[in-house]
C-alpha positions in Angstrom: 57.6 105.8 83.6 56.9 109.6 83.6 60.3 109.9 81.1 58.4 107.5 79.2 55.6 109.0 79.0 57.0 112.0 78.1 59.0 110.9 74.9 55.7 109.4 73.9 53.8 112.9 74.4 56.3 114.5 72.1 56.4 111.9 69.5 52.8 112.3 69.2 53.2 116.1 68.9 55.8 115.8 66.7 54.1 113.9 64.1 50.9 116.3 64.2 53.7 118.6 62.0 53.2 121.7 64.4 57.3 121.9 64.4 57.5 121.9 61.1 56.0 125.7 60.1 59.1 127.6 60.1 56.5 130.4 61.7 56.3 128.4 64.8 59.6 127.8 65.2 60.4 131.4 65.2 57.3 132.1 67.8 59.1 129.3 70.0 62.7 131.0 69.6 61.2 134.1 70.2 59.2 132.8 73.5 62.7 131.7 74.8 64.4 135.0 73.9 62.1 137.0 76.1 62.3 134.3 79.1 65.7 135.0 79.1 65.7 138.7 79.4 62.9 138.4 82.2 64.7 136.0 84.2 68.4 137.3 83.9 68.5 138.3 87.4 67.3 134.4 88.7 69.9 133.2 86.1 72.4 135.5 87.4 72.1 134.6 91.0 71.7 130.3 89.9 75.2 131.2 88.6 76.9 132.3 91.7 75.2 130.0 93.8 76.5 127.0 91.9 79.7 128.2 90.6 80.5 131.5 91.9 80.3 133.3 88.9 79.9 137.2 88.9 77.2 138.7 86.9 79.9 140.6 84.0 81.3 136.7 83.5 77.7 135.1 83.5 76.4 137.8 80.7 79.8 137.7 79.1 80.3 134.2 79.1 76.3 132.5 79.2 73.6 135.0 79.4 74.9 137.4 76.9 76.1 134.5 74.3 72.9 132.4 74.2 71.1 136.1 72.8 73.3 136.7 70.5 72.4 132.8 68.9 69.4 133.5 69.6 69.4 137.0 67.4 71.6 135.3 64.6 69.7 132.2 64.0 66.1 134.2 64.3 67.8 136.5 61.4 68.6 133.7 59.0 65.9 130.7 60.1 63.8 131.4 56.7 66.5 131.1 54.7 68.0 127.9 56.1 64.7 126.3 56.5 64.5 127.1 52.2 64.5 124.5 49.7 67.6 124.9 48.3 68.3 124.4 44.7 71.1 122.1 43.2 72.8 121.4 39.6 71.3 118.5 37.8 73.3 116.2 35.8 72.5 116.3 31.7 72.1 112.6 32.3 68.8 113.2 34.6 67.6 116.1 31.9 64.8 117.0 32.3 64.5 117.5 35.7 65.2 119.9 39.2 67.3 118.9 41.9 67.2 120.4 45.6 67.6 119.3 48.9 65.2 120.3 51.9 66.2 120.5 55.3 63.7 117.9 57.6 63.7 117.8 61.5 64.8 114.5 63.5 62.3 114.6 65.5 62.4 114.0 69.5 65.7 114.6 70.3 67.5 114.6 74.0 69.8 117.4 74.9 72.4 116.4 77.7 74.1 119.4 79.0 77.4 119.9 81.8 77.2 122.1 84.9 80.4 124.3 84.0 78.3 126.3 81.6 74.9 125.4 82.5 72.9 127.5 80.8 74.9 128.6 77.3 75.4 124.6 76.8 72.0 123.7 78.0 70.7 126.8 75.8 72.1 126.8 72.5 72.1 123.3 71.5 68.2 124.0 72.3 67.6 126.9 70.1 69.9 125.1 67.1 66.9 121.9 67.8 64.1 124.4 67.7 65.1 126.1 64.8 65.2 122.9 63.0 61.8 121.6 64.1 62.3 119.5 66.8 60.5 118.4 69.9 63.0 118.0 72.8 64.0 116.6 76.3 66.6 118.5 78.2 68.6 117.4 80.8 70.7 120.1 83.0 73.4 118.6 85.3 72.6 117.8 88.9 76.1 119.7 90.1 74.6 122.9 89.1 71.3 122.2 90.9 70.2 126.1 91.5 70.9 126.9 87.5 69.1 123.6 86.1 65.8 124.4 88.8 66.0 128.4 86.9 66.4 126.6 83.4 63.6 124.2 84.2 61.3 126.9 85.7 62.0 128.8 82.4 61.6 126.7 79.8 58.7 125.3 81.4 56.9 128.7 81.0 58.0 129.2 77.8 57.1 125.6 75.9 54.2 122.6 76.8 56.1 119.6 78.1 54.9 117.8 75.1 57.1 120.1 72.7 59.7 121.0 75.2 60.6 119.3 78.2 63.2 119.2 81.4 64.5 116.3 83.5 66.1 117.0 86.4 68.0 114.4 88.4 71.0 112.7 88.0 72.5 109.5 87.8 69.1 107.8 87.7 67.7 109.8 85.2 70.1 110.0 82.9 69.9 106.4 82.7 66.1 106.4 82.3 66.1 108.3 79.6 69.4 106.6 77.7 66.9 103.7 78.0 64.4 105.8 75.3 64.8 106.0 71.8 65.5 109.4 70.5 65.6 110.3 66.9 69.0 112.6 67.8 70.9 112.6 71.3 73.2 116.1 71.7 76.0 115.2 74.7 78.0 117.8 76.1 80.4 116.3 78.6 82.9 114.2 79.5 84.6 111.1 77.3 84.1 108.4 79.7 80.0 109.5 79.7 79.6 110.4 75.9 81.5 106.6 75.8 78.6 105.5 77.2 76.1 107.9 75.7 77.0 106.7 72.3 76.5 103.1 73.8 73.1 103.2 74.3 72.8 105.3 70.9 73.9 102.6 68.9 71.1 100.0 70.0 68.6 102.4 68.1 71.3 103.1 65.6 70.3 106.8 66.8 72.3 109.6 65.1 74.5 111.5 67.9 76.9 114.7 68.8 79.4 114.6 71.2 81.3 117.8 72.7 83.8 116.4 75.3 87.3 118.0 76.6 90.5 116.8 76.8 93.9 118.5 77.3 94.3 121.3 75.3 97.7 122.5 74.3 98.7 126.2 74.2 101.9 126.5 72.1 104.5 130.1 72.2 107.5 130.5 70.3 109.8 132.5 70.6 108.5 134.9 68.3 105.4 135.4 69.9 104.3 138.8 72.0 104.8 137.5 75.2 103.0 140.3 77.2 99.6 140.2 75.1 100.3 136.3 74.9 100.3 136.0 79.1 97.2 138.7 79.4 95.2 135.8 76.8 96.3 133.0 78.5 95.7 134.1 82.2 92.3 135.3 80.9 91.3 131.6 78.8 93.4 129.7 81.5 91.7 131.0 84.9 88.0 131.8 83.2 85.1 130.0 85.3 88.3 128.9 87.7 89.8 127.1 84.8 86.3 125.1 83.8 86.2 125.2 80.7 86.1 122.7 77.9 88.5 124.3 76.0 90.5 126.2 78.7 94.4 126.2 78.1 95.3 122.9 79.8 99.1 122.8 79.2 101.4 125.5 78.0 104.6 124.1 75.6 106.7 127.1 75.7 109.9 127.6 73.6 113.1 127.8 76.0 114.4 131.0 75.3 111.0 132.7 76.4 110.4 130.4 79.3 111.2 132.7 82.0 109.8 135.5 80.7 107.0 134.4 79.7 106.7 133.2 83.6 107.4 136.2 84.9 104.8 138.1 82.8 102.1 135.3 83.6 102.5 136.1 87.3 102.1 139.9 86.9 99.1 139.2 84.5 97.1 136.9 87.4 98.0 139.7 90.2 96.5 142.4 87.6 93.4 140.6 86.7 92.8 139.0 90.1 94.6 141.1 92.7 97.2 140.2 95.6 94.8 138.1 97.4 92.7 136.6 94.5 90.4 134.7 96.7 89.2 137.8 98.4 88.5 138.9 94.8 84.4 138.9 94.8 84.3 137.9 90.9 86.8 135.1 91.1 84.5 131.7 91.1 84.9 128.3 92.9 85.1 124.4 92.1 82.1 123.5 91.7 82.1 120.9 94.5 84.0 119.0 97.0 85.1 116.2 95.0 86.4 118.7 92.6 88.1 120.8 94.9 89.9 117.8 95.9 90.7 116.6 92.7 92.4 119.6 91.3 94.2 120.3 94.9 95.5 116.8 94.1 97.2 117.9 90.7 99.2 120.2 92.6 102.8 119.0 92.9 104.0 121.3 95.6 107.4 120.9 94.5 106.9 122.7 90.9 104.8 125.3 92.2 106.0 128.9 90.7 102.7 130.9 91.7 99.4 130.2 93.5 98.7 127.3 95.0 96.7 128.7 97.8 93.0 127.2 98.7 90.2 127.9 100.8 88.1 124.7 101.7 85.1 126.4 102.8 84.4 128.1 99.6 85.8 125.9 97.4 88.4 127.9 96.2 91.8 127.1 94.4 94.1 130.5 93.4 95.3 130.8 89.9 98.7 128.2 90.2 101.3 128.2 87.6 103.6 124.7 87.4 107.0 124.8 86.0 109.3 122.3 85.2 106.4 119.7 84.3 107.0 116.5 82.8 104.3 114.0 81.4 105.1 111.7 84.3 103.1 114.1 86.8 99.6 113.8 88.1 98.7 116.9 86.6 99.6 115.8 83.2 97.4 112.4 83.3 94.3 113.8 83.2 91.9 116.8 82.1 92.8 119.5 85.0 89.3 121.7 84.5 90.7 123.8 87.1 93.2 126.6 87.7 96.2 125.1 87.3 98.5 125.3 84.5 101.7 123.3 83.6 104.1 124.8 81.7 106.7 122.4 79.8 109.8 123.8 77.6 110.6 122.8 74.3 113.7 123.2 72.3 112.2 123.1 68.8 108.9 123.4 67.2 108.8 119.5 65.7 109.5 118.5 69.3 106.3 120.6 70.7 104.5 119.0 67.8 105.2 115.4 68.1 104.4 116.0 71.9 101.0 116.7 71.0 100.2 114.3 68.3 101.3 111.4 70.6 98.5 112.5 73.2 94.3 112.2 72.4 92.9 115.1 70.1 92.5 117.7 71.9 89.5 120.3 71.7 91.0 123.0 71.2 95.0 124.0 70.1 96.2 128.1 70.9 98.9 128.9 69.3 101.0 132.2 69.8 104.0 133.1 67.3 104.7 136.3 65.0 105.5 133.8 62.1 103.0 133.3 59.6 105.6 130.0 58.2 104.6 128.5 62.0 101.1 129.5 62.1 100.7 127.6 58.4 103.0 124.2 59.8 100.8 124.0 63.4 97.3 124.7 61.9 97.6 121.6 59.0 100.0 119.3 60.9 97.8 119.2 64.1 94.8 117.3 64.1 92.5 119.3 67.3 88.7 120.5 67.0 89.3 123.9 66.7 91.3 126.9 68.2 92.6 130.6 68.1 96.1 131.8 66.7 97.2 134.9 69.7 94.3 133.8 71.8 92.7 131.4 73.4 88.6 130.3 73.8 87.2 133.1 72.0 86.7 130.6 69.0 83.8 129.5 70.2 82.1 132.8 71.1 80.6 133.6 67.2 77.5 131.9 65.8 79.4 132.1 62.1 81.5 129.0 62.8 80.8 125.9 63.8 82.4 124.6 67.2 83.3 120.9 68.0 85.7 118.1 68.7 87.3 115.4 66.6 88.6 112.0 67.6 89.1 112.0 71.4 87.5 115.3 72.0 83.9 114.5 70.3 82.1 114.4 67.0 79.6 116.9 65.1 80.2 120.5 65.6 76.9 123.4 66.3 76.7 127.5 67.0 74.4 128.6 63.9 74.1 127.2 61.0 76.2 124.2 62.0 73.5 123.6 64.4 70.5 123.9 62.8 72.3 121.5 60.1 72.9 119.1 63.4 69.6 118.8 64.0 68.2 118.6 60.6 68.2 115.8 57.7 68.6 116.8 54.5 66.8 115.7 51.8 67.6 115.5 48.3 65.0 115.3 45.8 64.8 115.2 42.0 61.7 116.5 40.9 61.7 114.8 37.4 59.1 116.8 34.7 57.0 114.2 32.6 56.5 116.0 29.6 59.6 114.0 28.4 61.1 110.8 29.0 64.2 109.6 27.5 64.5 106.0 26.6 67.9 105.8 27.4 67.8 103.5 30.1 65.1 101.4 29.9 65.8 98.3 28.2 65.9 96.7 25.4 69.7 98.1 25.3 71.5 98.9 21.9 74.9 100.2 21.0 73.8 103.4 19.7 71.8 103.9 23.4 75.6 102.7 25.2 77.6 105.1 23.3 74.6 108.2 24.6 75.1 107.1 27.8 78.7 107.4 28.1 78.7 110.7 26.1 76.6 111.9 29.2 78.3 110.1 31.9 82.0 112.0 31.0 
């Protein structure tokens, strides 16, 4: 009943039209900006409580990202929030055509524990620059980062413009049971399955950011030392959980070994000899995690790593070889550090591999040939991706991020997210000092032939 009441308290706001003043949207952005900065240190610590994280990887990686939205979407709000102007047909003469950008409404924002703040954070700012009144709801796994996030944001905004639920199972079910005017999922397919469920009773408009395996492929024309350094650093970031963290590595044959060998000095250099005495290397994020991932591990394909420490929680950086798509760690998203690689012969074969599996998230591709780059890129269908890196895609407010097919729907990261959370209008503002008589009936032959001498 409180969810309830809730959703009712911010419809109500909402339709007073407070959102709606692009100046109080910037206030509100600007409100959240600060609470950042004066709470970075209770973030921080939220952070290595619930996943291990150090602070240089929280800034890097959650902290630091969520300001620099913040700063690029406070820079252009006035403009995108502008009626924009748009060509009007010589048929419609004589009028002005423009669209105007409208809030949703109440929206719901569902966010994941492996980033808990940037992915509770900036789909937040993307609904608050566009108007919106919104209910958050942080992930119960990350239970010290979603108490900071609802301590903050409760400072920051009334409950009736902005408001958190924290819970889990039974509230996120309480408040799939309400009708939003826009629902904002970040998580896994077999949830945003159901999200978009209970979105479709309310024919409510929705965005989903899932996972799924994504592929990494290297030729043999590729760099190989810069190419291990990338993939060691997407592969192994937040202990391999991450959406779009390198899942499976097709490598051509010829590079195989090398590519092996450099991969294990690159985890030793980045990590250390005994990476889980390294005090910035992070954990699973619980038990049944821990266990899960240990599970992947086929002990008989291990080439490096493998080690685990069950009071912490901790896997070290493993490297498979010799992986085939019958093995456990090829059924399913790993989200931990553990990464398959799998030869290939030729680059049709690493291609057809990857169409035959669910879209993935994300596609990395490493290769010196710009004739390779152009075939993988348009013959791939993935969300989005990096050519001789991996993850940093996502890290720029100038493109939009998101999934397709198996991997999600809707994309967001600055403009892209205040266009996800706005409606755009289009209006034709038709002047009445003049008023054709084309179309009105009676119709004649002479008013046909006008009309198709428009309509060309």
């Amino acid at each position: 009943m409180e969810i309830e009441k809730l959703v009712r308290a911010q419809r109500e706001f909402f339709r007073s039209g407070a959102t709606l003043e692009t100046r109080f949207r910037l206030d509100a952005l600007g409100k959240l900006e600060r609470a950042i900065v004066a709470h970075e240190g209770e973030l921080n610590a939220a952070l290595l409580a619930d996943l291990g994280k150090s602070r240089t990887e929280g800034y890097m990686c959650e902290v630091g990202l969520t300001l620099s939205e913040l700063s690029y979407v406070r820079a252009h709000l006035r403009s995108w929030a502008k009626e924009r102007r748009r060509p009007t047909p010589l048929a419609q003469f004589c009028a002005k055509s423009f669209t105007l950008c409208v809030p949703y409404g109440v929206t719901l924002i569902m966010s994941p524990w492996n980033y808990p703040i940037l992915l509770t954070l900036e789909p937040l700012v993307g609904a608050i620059a566009a108007g919106n009144c919104c209910m958050v709801k942080p992930s119960a796994y990350s239970p010290a980062t979603s108490a900071v996030l609802a301590k903050l944001l409760g400072e920051c905004f009334a409950p009736e413009y902005v408001a958190v639920v924290t819970g889990g199972r039974a509230e996120n079910a309480a408040l799939l049971e309400q009708t939003f005017d826009y629902i904002f999922f970040t998580g896994s397919v077999a949830v945003g399955k159901l999200v978009m469920e209970k979105a479709a009773r309310s024919l409510t408009p929705v965005t989903l950011e899932l996972g799924g395996k994504s592929p990494v492929i290297i030729d043999e024309t590729a760099n190989l030392p810069v190419a291990a350094r990338r993939l060691v650093f997407g592969k192994y970031l937040n202990c391999g959980q991450t959406c779009v963290a390198p899942d499976y590595v097709l490598v051509h044959e010829s590079v195989h070994d090398r590519l092996l060998a450099l991969v294990r000095q690159e985890i030793t250099r980045q990590f250390g000899e005994k990476p889980l005495e390294n005090p910035d290397y992070g954990k699973m994020v619980n038990e049944k995690h821990f266990r899960r991932v240990l599970g992947l591990i086929d002990r008989s394909k291990l080439a490096f790593g493998g080690e685990a420490a069950e009071k912490t929680l901790q896997i070290a950086p493993t490297v498979l070889t010799d992986v085939t798509t019958d093995d456990a760690v090829m059924g399913e998203e790993i989200f931990g550090p553990v990464l398959p690689l799998i030869r290939y012969r030729e680059l049709g074969e690493a291609l057809d591999f990857i169409r035959s599996r669910p879209t993935p998230l994300a596609l990395y591709l490493f290769t010196s040939s710009r004739a390779v780059e152009k075939r993988v890129l348009r013959a791939v269908p993935f969300g989005g991706g990096c050519v001789n890196d991996t993850v940093i895609h996502l890290a720029t407010s100038a493109m939009g991020f998101g999934g397709m097919g198996a991997s999600g729907m809707g994309s967001y990261h600055g403009r892209k997210s205040f266009d996800t959370f706005s409606h755009e209008k289009s209006i034709v503002r038709k002047y009445t000092f003049l008023d054709l008589p084309l179309r009105y009936q009676p119709y004649t032959a002479l008013k046909e032939r006008i009309i198709r001498l428009f309509l060309r």
